[in-house]
C-alpha positions as CSV (number, residue, x, y, z in Angstrom):
1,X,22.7,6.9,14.7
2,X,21.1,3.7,16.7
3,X,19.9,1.0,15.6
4,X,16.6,2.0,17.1
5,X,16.4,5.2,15.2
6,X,17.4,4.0,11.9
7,X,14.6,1.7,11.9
8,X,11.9,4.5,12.6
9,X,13.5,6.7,10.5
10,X,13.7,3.9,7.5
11,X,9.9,3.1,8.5
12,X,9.0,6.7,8.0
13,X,10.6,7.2,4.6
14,X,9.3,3.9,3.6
15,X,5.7,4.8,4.2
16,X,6.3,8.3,2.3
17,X,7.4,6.2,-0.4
18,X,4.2,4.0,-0.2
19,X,2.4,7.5,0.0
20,X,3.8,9.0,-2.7
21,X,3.2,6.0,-4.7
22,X,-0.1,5.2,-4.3
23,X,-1.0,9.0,-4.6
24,X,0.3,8.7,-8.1
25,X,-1.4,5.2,-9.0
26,X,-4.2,6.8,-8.0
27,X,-4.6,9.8,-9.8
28,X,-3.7,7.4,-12.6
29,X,-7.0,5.4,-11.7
30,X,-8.9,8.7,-11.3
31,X,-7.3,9.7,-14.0
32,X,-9.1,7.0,-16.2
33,X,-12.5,7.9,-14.7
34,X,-12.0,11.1,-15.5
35,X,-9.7,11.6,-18.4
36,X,-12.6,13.8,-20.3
37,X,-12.5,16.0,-17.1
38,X,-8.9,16.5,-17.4
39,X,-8.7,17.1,-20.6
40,X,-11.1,19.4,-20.8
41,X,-9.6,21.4,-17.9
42,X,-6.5,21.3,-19.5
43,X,-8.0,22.0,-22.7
44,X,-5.2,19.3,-24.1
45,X,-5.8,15.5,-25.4
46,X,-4.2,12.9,-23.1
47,X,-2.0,10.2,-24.3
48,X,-4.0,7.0,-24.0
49,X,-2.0,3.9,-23.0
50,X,-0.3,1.6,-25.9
51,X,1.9,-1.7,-26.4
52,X,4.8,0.0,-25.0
53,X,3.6,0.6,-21.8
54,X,3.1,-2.6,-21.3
55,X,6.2,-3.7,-22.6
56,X,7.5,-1.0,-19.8
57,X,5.7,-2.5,-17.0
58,X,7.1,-6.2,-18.1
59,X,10.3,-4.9,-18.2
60,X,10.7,-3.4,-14.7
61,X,9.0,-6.6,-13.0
62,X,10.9,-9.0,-15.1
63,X,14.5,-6.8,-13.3
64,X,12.9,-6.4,-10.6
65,X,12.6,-10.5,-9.9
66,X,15.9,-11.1,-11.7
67,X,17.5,-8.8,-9.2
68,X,15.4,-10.9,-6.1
69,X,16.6,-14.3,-7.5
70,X,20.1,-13.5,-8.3
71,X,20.3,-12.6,-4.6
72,X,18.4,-15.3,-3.5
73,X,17.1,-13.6,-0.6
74,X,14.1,-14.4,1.0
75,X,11.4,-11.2,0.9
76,X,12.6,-9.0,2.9
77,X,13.3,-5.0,3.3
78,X,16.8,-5.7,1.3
79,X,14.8,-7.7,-1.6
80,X,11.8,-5.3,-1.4
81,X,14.4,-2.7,-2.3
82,X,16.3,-4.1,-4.8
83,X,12.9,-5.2,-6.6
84,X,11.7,-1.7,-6.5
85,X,15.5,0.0,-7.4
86,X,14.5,-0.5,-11.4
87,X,11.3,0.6,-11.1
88,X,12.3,3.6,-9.2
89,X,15.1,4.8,-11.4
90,X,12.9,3.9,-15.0
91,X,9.8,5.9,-13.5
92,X,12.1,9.2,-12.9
93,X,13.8,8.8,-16.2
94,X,10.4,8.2,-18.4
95,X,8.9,11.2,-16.0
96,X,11.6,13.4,-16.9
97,X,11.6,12.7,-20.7
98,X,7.7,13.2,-20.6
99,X,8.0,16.2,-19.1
100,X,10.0,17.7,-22.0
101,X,7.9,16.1,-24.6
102,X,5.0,17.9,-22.7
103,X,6.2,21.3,-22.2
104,X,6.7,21.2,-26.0
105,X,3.1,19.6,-26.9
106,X,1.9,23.0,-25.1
107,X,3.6,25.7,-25.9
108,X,1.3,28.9,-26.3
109,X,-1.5,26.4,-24.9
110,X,-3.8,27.8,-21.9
111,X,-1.5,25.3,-19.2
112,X,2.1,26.5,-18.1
113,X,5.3,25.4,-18.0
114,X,5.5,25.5,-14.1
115,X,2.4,23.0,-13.9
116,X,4.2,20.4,-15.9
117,X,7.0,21.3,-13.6
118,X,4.8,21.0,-10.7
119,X,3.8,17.3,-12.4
120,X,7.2,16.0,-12.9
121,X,7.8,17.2,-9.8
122,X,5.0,15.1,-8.2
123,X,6.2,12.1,-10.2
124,X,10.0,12.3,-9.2
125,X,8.5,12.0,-5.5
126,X,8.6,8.0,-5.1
127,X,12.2,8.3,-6.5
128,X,13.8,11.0,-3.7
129,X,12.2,8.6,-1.6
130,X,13.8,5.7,-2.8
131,X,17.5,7.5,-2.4
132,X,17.2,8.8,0.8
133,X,15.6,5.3,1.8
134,X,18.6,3.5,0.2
135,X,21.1,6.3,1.7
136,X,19.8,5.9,5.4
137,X,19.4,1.8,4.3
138,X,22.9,1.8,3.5
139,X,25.3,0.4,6.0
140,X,22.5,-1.8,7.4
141,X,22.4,-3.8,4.0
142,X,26.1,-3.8,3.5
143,X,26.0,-5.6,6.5
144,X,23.3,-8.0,6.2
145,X,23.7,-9.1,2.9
146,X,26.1,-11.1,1.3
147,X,27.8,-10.1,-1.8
148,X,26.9,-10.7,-5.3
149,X,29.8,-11.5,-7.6
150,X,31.9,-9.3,-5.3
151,X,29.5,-6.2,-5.5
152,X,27.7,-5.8,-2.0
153,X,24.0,-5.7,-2.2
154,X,23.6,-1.6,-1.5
155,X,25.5,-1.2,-4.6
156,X,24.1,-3.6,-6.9
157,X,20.8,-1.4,-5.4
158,X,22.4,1.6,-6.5
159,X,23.3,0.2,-9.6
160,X,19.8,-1.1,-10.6
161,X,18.5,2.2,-10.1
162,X,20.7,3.8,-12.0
163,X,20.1,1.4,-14.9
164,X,16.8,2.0,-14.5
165,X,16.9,5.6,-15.1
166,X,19.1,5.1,-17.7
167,X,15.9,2.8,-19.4
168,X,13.6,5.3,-18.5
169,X,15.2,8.3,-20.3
170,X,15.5,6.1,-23.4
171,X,11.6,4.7,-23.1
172,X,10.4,7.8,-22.4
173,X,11.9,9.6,-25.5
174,X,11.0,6.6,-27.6
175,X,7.1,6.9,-25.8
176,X,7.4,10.7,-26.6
177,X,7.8,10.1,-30.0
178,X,5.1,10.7,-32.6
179,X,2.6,11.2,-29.3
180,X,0.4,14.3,-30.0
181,X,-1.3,13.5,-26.1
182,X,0.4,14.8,-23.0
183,X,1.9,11.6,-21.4
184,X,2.0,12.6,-18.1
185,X,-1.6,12.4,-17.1
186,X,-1.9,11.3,-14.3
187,X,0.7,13.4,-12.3
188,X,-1.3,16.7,-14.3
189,X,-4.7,15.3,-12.8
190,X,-2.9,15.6,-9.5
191,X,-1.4,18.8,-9.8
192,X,-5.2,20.2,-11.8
193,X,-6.6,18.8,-8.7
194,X,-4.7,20.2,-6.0
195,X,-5.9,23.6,-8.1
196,X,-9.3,22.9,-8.0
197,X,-9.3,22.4,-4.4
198,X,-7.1,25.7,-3.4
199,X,-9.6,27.6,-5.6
């Protein structure tokens, strides 16, 4: 592949990720305007936020800069990636475990299984994204950037990612815990949207 044609294709995938994410932060917005809405649609309560998302968001930034300044890179595609690796992994992880917690907070309950499916689907969007950026991203940041404690920057990527989905599994089944709210509002205002609109 050239040079030329990895950089449109990276600039495409990039802006489906910036897309994909700002679709979700804002149903989460719309979702705050309208949380009575949803919830009456769905006919289910909604988590409301708490002390640990916070903590969650703290988290992922605080990675997110560590991984920046242990590079020392200057921003950049390569530190723009490796900011957003965590993030990208911990938001799939805590999507996935919500999901579950979800599908169990409604069973026999007017919503389905395949529209929390169609939610976590929605919210694992950014993350294919960020892999198939990262994949197609590859060999152009093995060779730009310099290594880190012997581990090349793509894998230290990789490996942030995968730490944060590792993270995200475990906050989302500590979130998950004791909530009697579906946690994955925002991604279900989406998907009750997109319904709305067909019908």
């Amino acid at each position: 592949m050239s040079f030329q044609l990895e950089n449109f294709v990276l600039l495409f995938l990039s802006l489906a990720l910036f897309i994909s994410d700002m679709l979700l932060s804002l149903a989460y917005v719309m979702q705050g305007f309208a949380s009575k809405l949803t919830s009456k649609m769905a006919r289910v309560k909604l988590a409301q936020p708490n002390l640990m998302d916070r903590l969650y968001t703290v988290t992922w930034l605080l990675v997110g800069l560590a991984g920046i300044w242990l590079v020392g890179l200057k921003i950049s595609v390569i530190s723009i990636s490796i900011f957003l690796s965590f993030k990208s992994g911990a938001d799939l992880g805590s999507r996935i475990a919500y999901g579950f917690h979800d599908i169990s907070l409604l069973e026999g309950q007017s919503i389905t299984k395949k529209i929390i499916g169609k939610a976590v689907g929605i919210a694992a969007l950014p993350s294919v994204f960020f892999l198939v950026i990262w994949k197609v991203f590859q060999r152009i940041l093995s060779s730009l950037a310099s290594e880190l404690l012997g581990v090349g920057v793509d894998v230290l990527t990789l490996s942030l990612w995968i730490a944060g989905l590792a993270f995200g599994l475990l906050y989302g089944i500590l979130r998950s815990r004791g909530e009697s709210g579906i946690l994955l509002r925002g991604e279900l205002a989406l998907v009750l949207g997109f319904k709305l609109a067909r019908e």
